[in-house]
C-alpha positions in Angstrom: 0.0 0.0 0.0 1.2 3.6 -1.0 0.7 4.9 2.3 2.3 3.2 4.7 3.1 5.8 7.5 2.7 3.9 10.9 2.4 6.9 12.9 2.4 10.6 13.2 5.6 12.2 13.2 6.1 15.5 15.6 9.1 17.6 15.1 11.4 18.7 17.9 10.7 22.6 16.9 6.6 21.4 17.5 6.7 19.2 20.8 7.0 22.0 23.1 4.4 24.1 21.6 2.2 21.6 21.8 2.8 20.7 25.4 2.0 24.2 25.7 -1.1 24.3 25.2 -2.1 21.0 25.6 -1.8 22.4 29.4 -3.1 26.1 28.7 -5.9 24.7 26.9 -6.5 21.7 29.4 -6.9 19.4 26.3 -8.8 16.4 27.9 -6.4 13.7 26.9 -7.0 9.9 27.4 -3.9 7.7 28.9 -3.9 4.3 26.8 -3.8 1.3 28.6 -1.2 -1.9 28.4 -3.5 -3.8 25.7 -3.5 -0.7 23.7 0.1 0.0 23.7 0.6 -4.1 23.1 -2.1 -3.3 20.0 -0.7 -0.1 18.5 3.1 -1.8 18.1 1.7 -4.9 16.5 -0.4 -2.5 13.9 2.4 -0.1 13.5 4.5 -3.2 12.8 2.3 -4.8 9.6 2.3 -0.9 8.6 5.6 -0.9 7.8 5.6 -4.1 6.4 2.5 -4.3 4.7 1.1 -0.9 5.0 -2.2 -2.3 6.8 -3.2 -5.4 9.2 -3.5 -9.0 8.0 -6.9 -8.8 9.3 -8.6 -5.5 7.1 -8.7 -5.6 3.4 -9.2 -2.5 1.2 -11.2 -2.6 -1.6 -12.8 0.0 -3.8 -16.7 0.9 -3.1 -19.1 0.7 -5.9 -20.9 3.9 -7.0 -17.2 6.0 -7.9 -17.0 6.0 -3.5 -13.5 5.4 -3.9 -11.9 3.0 -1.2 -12.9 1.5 1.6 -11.8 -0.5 4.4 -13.3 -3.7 5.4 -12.9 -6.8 8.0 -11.3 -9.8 6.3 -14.5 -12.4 6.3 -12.2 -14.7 7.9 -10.8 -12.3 10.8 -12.3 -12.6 14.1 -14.7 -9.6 15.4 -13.3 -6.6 16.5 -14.4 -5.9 20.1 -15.5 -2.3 21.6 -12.5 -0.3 22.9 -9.5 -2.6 20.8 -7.7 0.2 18.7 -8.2 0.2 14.8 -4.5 2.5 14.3 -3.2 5.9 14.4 -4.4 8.3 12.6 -1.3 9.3 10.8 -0.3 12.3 8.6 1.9 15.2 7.4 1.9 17.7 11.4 2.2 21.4 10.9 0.9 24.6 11.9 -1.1 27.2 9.9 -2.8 30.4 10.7 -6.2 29.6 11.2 -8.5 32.3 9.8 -6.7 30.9 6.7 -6.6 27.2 6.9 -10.2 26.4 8.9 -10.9 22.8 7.6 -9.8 22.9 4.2 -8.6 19.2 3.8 -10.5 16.3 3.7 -7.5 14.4 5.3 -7.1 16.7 8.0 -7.6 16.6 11.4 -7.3 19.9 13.9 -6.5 18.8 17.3 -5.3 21.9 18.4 -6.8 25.5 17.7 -7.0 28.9 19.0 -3.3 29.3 19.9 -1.2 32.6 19.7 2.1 31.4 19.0 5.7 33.6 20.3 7.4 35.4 17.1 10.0 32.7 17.1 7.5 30.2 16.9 5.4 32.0 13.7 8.5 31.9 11.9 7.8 27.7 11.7 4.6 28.8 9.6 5.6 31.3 7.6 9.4 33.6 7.4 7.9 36.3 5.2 4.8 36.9 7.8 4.9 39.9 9.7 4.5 39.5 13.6 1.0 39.5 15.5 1.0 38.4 18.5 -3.4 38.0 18.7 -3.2 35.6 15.3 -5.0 32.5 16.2 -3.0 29.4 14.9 -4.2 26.2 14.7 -2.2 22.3 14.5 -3.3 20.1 11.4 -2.6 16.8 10.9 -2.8 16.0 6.8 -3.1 12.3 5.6 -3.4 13.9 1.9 0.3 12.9 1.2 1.5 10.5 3.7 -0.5 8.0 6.1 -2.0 4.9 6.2 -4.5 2.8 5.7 -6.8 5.1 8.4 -7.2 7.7 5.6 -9.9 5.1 3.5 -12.0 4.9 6.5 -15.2 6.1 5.0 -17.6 8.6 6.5 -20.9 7.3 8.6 -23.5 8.9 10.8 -23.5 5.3 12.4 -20.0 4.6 12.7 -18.2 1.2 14.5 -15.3 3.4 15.2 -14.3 6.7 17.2 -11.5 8.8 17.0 -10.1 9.8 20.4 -6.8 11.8 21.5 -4.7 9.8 23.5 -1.4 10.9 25.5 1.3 8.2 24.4 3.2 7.1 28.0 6.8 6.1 28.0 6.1 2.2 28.1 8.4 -1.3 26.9 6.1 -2.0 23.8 7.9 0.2 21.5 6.1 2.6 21.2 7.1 6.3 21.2 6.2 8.1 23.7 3.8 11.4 22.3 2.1 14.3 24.2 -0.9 14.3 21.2 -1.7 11.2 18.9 -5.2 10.3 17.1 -6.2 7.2 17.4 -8.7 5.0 15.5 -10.6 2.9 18.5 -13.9 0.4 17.8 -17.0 2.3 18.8 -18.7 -1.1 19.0 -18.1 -5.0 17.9 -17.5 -5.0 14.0 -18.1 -8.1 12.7 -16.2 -9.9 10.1 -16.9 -9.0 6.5 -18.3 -5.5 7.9 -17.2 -1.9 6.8 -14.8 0.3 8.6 -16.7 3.5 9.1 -16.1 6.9 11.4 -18.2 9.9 11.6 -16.4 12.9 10.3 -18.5 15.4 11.6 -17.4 17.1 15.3 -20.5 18.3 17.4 -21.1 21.0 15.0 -21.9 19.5 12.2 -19.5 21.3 10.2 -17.5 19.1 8.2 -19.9 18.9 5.4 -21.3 22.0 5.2 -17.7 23.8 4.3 -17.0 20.8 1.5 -20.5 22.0 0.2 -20.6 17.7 -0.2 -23.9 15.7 0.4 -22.6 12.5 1.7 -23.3 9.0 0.6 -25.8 7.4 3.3 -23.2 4.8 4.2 -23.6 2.2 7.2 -22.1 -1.0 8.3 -25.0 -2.7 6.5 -24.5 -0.4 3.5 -21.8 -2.9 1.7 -20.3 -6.0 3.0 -17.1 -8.3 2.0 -17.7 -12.1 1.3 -15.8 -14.9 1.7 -14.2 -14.4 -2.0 -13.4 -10.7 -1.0 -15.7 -9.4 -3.2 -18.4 -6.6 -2.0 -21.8 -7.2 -1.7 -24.4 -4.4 -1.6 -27.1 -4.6 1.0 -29.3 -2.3 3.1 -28.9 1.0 3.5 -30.6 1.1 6.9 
């Protein structure tokens, strides 16, 4: 798979910004547990060799939908609370007035933050100085990720996107004040879609792409045993 990014990667010149105001904001973060950290290296891991999990197959959706990603027939269910992946991409910052959800591969974990002179320089050289310029921290699977990015939109999604604090730990995994994470909102069952909800509380997602979206569920299309898709219900 082309995009094969296991995780996000934060740069030195970003990490104590974003400690910054993860504590000025009082960012609710969620602390992973020991089965989570055991879950995210073993994902991470058939990333880089694979770019996605033995167990999900992508496939392209009917209808010009693009791709999708689906529950191998033959994988066991995924239970509520066991993590899907990160939610990887490209991590910068950009002035917000100017940048307010413009990708359809971005996230926006972080907003509203006035940043020191030095630290406007990281955006932009040539932009004169205001300290009141409201700044905003974008993760972009446009160009780099991974197999998160095909997760399809669904106003009844099996899966949930959460922001998780990555503790020092012994599974290998690197240690991050900020990291998205893909977790299963409920049991999906084998052959069944991977879908999330893009839309945040309000309900804006949408309405700025100027997009009516497919009325996609779990039921919508499933894969069979031959991996190929099957259209059912819409309900």
């Amino acid at each position: 798979m082309k995009f094969n990014l296991p995780r996000q990667i934060i740069s030195k010149e970003l990490e104590p910004i974003i400690f910054r105001e993860i504590k000025k904001q009082k960012t609710e973060l969620v602390r992973l547990n020991k089965n989570n950290l055991k879950e995210i290296a073993q994902i991470t891991t058939a990333i880089r060799a694979s770019g996605i999990p033995e167990t999900l197959v992508c496939k392209k959706l009917p209808h010009n939908l693009g791709k999708g990603i689906f529950l191998h027939p033959k994988a066991k269910p995924i239970l509520k609370g066991q993590v899907i992946g990160p939610y990887s991409g490209e991590i910068s910052l950009a002035a917000q007035a100017q940048d307010k959800e413009d990708g359809s591969y971005t996230f926006t974990p972080l907003e509203n933050m006035r940043l020191k002179k030095e630290e406007q320089f990281l955006v932009n050289r040539k932009c004169y100085y205001r300290p009141n310029r409201l700044y905003l921290l974008k993760v972009d699977a446009l160009k780099r990720g991974n197999f998160t990015r095909f997760i399809n939109h669904s106003e009844k999604p099996n899966i949930i996107a959460h922001l998780f604090k990555i503790p020092a730990n012994r599974y290998d995994v690197q240690a991050s004040p900020l990291e998205i994470i893909y977790i299963a909102k409920k049991t999906i069952h084998p052959g069944e879609q991977l879908l999330i909800c893009y839309e945040d509380e309000e309900k804006s997602y949408w309405g700025v792409s100027k997009i009516k979206p497919f009325p996609m569920t779990p039921k919508t299309f499933r894969l069979n045993h031959s991996l190929k898709i099957v259209t059912q219900s819409r309900d």
